[in-house]
C-alpha positions in Angstrom: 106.2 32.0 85.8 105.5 30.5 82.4 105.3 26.6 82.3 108.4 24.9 80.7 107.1 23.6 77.7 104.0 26.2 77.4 103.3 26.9 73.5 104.1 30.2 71.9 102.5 32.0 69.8 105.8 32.7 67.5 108.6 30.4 67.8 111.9 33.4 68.2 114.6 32.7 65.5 117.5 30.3 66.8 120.9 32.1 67.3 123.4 32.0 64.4 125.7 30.1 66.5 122.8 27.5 66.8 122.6 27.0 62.9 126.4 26.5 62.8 125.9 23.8 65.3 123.6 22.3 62.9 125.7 22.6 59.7 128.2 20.7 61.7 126.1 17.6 62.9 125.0 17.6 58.7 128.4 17.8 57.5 129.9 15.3 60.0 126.9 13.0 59.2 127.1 13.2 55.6 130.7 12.2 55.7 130.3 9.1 58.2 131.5 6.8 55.7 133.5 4.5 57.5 132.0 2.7 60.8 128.8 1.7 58.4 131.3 0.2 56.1 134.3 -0.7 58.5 133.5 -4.6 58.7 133.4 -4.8 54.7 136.5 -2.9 54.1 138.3 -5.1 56.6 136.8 -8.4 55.6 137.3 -7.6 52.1 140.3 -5.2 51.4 142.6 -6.1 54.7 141.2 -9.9 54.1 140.8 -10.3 57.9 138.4 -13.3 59.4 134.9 -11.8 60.3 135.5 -12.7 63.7 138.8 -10.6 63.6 136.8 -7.7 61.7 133.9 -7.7 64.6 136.6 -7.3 67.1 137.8 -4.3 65.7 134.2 -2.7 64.7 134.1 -3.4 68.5 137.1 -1.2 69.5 135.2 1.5 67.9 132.4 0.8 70.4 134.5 0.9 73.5 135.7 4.1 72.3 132.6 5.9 71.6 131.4 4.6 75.0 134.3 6.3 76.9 133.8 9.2 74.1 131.0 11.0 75.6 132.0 11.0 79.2 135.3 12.5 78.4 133.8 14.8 76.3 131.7 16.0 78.6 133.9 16.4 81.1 136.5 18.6 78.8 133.5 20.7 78.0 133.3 22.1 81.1 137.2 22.0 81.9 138.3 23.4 79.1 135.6 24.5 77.2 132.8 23.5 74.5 134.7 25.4 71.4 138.4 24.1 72.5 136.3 19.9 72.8 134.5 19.8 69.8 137.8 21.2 67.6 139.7 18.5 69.4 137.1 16.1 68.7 136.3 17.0 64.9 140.2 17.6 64.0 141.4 14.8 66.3 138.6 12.1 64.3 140.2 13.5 61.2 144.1 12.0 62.1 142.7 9.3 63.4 140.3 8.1 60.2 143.5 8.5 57.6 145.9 6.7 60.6 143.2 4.2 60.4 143.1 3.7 56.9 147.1 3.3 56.3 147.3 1.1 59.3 149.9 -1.7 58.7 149.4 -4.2 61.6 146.3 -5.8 63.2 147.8 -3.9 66.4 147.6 -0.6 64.7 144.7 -1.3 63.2 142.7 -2.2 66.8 144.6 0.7 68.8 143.5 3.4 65.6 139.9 2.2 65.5 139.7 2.4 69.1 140.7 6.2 68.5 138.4 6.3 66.3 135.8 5.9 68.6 137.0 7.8 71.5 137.3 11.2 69.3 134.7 10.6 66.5 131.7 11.0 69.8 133.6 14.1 71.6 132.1 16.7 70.6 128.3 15.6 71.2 128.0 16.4 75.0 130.0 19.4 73.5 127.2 20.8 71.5 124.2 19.6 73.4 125.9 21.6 76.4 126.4 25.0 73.7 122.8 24.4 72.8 121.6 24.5 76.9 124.3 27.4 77.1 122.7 29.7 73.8 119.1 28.8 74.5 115.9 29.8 77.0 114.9 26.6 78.3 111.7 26.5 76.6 113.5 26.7 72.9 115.7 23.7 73.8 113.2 21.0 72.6 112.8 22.9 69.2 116.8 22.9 69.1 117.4 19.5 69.5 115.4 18.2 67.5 116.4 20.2 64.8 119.7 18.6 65.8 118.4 15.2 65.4 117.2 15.8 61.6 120.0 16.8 61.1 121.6 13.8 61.7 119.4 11.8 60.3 119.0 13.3 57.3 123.3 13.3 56.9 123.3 9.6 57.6 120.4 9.1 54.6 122.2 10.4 52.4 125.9 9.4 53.6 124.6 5.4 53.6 124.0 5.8 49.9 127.0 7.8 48.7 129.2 5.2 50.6 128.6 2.5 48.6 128.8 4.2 45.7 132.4 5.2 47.0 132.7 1.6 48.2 132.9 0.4 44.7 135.6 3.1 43.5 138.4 2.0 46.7 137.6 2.0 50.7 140.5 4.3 50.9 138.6 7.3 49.5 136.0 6.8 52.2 138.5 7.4 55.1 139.7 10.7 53.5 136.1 12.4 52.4 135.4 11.2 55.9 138.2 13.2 57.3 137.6 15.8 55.1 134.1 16.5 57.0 135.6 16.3 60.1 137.9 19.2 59.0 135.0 21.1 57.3 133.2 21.0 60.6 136.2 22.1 62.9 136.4 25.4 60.3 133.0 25.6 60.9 133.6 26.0 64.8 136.6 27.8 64.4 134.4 30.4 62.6 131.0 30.8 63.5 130.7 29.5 67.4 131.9 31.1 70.5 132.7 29.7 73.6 129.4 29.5 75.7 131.1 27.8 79.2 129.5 29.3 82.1 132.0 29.5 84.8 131.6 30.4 88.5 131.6 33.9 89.3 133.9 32.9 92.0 135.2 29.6 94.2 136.8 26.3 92.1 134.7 23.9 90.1 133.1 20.9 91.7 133.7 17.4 90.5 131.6 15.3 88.1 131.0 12.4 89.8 130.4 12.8 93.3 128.0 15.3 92.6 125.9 13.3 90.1 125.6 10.1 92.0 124.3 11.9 95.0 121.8 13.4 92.2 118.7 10.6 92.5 116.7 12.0 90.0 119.3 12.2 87.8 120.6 8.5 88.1 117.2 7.3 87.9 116.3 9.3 84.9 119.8 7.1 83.6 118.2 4.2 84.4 115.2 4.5 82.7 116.9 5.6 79.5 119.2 2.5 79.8 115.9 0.5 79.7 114.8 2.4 76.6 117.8 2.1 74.8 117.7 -1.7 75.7 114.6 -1.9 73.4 115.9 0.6 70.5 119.0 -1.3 69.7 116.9 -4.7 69.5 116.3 -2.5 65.7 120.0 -3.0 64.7 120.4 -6.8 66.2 117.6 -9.0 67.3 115.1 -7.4 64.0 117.7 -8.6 61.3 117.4 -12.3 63.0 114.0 -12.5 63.6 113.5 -11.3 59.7 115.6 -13.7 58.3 114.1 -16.3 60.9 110.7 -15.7 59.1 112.5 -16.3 55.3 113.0 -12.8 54.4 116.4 -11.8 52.9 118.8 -9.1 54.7 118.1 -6.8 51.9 114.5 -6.8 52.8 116.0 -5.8 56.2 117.8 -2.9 54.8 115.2 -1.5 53.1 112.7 -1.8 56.3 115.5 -0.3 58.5 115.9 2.7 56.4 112.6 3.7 56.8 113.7 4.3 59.9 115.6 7.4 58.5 113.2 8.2 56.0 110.2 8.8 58.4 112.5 10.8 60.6 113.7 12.9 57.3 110.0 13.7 56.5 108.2 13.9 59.9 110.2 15.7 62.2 110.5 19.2 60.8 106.8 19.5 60.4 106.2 18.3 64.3 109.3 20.1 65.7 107.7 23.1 67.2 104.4 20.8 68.0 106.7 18.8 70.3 107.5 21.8 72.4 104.4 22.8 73.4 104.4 19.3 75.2 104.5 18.7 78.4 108.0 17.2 78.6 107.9 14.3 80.9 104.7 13.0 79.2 106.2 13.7 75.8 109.1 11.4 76.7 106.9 8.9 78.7 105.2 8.3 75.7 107.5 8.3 73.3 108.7 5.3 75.2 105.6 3.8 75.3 105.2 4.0 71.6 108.9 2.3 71.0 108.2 -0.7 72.8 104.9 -1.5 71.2 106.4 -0.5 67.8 108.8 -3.5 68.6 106.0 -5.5 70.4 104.0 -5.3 66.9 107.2 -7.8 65.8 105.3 -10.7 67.9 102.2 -11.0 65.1 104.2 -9.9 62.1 105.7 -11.5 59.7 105.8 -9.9 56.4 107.9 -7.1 55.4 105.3 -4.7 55.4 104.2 -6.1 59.4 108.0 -5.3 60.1 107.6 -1.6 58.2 104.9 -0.9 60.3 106.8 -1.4 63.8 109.6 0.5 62.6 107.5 3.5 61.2 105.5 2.9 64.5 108.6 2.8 67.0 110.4 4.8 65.0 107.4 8.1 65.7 108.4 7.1 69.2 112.0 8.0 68.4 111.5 11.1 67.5 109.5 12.2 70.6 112.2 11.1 72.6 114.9 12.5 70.7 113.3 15.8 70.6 113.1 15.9 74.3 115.5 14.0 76.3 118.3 16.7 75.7 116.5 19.5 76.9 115.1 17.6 80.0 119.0 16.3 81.4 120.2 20.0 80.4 117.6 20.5 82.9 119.1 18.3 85.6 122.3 19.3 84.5 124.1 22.1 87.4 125.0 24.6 85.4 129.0 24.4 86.2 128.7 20.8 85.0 126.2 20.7 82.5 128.8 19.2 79.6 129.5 16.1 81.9 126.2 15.3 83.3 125.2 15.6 79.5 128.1 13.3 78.5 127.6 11.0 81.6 124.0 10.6 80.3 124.5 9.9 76.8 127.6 7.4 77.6 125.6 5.5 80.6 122.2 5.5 79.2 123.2 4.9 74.9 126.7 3.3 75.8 125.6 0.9 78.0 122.1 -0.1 76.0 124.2 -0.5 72.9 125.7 -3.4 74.9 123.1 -4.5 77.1 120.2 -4.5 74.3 121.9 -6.8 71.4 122.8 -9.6 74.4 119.4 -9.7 75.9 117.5 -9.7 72.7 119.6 -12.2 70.8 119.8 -14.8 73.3 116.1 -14.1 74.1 115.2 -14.3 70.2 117.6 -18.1 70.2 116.1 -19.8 73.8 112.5 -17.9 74.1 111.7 -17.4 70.5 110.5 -14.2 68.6 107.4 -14.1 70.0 108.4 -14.1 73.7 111.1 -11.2 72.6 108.8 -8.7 71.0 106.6 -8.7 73.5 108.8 -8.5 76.8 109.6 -5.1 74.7 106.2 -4.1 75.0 106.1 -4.9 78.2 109.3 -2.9 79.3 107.7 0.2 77.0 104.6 0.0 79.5 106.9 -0.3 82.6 109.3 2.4 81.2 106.1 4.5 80.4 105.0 4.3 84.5 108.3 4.8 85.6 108.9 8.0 83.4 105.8 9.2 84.1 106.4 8.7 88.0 109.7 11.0 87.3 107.2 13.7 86.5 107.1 15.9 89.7 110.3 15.7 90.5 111.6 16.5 86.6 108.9 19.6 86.6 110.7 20.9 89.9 113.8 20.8 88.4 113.0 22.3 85.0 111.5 25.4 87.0 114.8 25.3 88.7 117.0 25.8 85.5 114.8 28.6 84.3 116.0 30.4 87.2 119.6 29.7 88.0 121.1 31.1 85.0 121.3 34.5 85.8 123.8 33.5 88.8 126.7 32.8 86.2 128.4 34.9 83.5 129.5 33.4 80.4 133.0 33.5 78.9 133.4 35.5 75.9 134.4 34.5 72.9 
């Protein structure tokens, strides 16, 4: 049997259904006008107190943390097709409900919507992708997924304040607007991929994935990595202005965040999946938390560029390859929810943890102390992952064989 991973001489051409998949993440991206500027537009057009404002941007949080693991879990209940049109349309209400909201009450309970539709569809698609594609074309996929994203944001952070500036109101409709354009998309050009038994009832989510060790552990660790990459978005900005440097000094470090992802990553795609993948991702933490430890003898805006162009390298490794490797883990009767319990455990539960550790580290240990326990968790992260290894090889030599005992639906 060929080695997950192995290179190829000539990388095959990605299904059509793929590229419509990846027209959707740009479209929705390039329309995500409003959580960047949510905050602002209450602050400043609903004149609510920043404390009130942060509450809500909050809601949107809770949401998207629930978001995923119901997403997921439709996926393989009622299908990828039927969960990303529900998610794409259903964002679409809720954005323009959001914007005409009335009441603080409204306001909360719609933002809260917001986030529990606007992240539906993701477990949604990364499932399609497993579905469409030979496990050793997954990383490729993905991480032409992940440019896609990025590059959508780019250019959606710019546009938006331009928008800004006309009336926030506009943003909530071009922003629903996307959302519709990528349910047509759907609608159109993907089928539904849903493997489903040939015979007997589906199993259950849950207790089948917390009897899965590898899987929870593999959790685990990515909680620990996402602990470090969300120090980028909360303890950097502090520590920058700490050292005297104004927050749009911040801004423009942070966005090279997206511009080295917008440059780099098409050009190492295909190099990335000739990698060994529990290596590829053991490093790629690695790299992350020393990117962030370089924060601990910086501090100059160019000593803060270089750990962001240094952590963020990192990010694309692991972006590249963590779908592919829990697609691999995933059974495939329940690959949509262990892909949505993974993304809303590991990214939900680091967006929370990560900004409460490292700001309270940053205030009683100092910025010193901070960016280098981050290093410190990159090289535990970067054992543990790499102690995954045999058991995450056994299982990817698993999925390339257990396909063939399902049948998919037709579209």
């Amino acid at each position: 049997m060929t080695a997950i991973g192995a290179p190829r001489e000539r990388a095959p051409k990605l299904p059509r259904a793929f590229w419509a998949l990846w027209v959707c993440q740009l479209v929705n991206r390039l329309g995500s006008f409003v959580q960047p500027f949510l905050v602002l537009y209450l602050t400043q057009d609903r004149h609510l107190s920043p404390g009130t404002a942060g509450a809500v941007a909050a809601a949107v949080g809770a949401g998207s943390v629930v978001s995923q693991l119901v997403g997921g879990w439709l996926s393989d209940r009622i299908g990828r097709r039927r969960t990303m049109l529900i998610g794409f349309l259903g964002t679409a209400a809720a954005l323009i409900l959001l914007g005409s909201a009335g009441s603080l009450e409204m306001i909360a309970v719609t933002a809260f919507t917001v986030g529990l539709l606007g992240d539906l569809f993701r477990p949604a698609v990364q499932a399609t992708v497993a579905d469409l594609l030979d496990p050793r074309e997954r990383v490729r996929a993905y991480g032409l997924l992940f440019w896609a994203i990025n590059l959508g944001f780019s250019v959606s952070t710019v546009s938006a304040g331009v928008l800004a500036s006309v009336g926030y109101s506009l943003l909530f409709w071009i922003n629903a607007a996307t959302s519709v354009v990528a349910a047509l998309v759907i609608w159109r050009m993907v089928p539904e991929t849903r493997p489903v038994l040939d015979e007997g009832p589906r199993r259950s989510l849950l207790p089948v994935a917390l009897r899965d060790t590898t899987f929870v552990l593999m959790i685990l660790i990515q909680i620990g990595y996402a602990t470090i990459y969300f120090q980028g978005y909360s303890t950097l900005p502090l520590a920058m202005a700490a050292d005297g440097l104004p927050s749009a000094t911040y801004g423009l470090v942070i966005a090279l965040n997206g511009v080295v992802i917008v440059v780099v990553q098409p050009f190492v795609g295909r190099r990335l999946a000739a990698f060994d993948r529990p290596r590829l991702l053991a490093g790629s933490m690695l790299l992350v938390g020393l990117g962030f430890g370089i924060g601990a003898v910086v501090h100059s805006w160019w000593g803060y560029g270089l750990s962001v162009v240094v952590w963020t390298i990192g990010e694309i490794g692991f972006a590249a390859v963590i779908g592919a490797v829990f697609a691999d883990l995933a059974p495939v009767d329940l690959r949509g929810g262990y892909l949505g319990l993974a993304g809303s455990m590991s990214f939900g539960l680091g967006s929370v943890i990560g900004p409460l550790i490292g700001t309270n580290a940053l205030e009683h240990l100092g910025a010193t102390a901070t960016w280098l326990a981050c290093a410190v968790l990159g090289v535990v992260l970067f054992l543990a992952q790499l102690g995954m290894s045999p058991a995450l090889h056994a299982r990817a030599n698993a999925a390339g064989e257990r396909d063939p005992d399902f049948r998919r639906v037709e579209a």
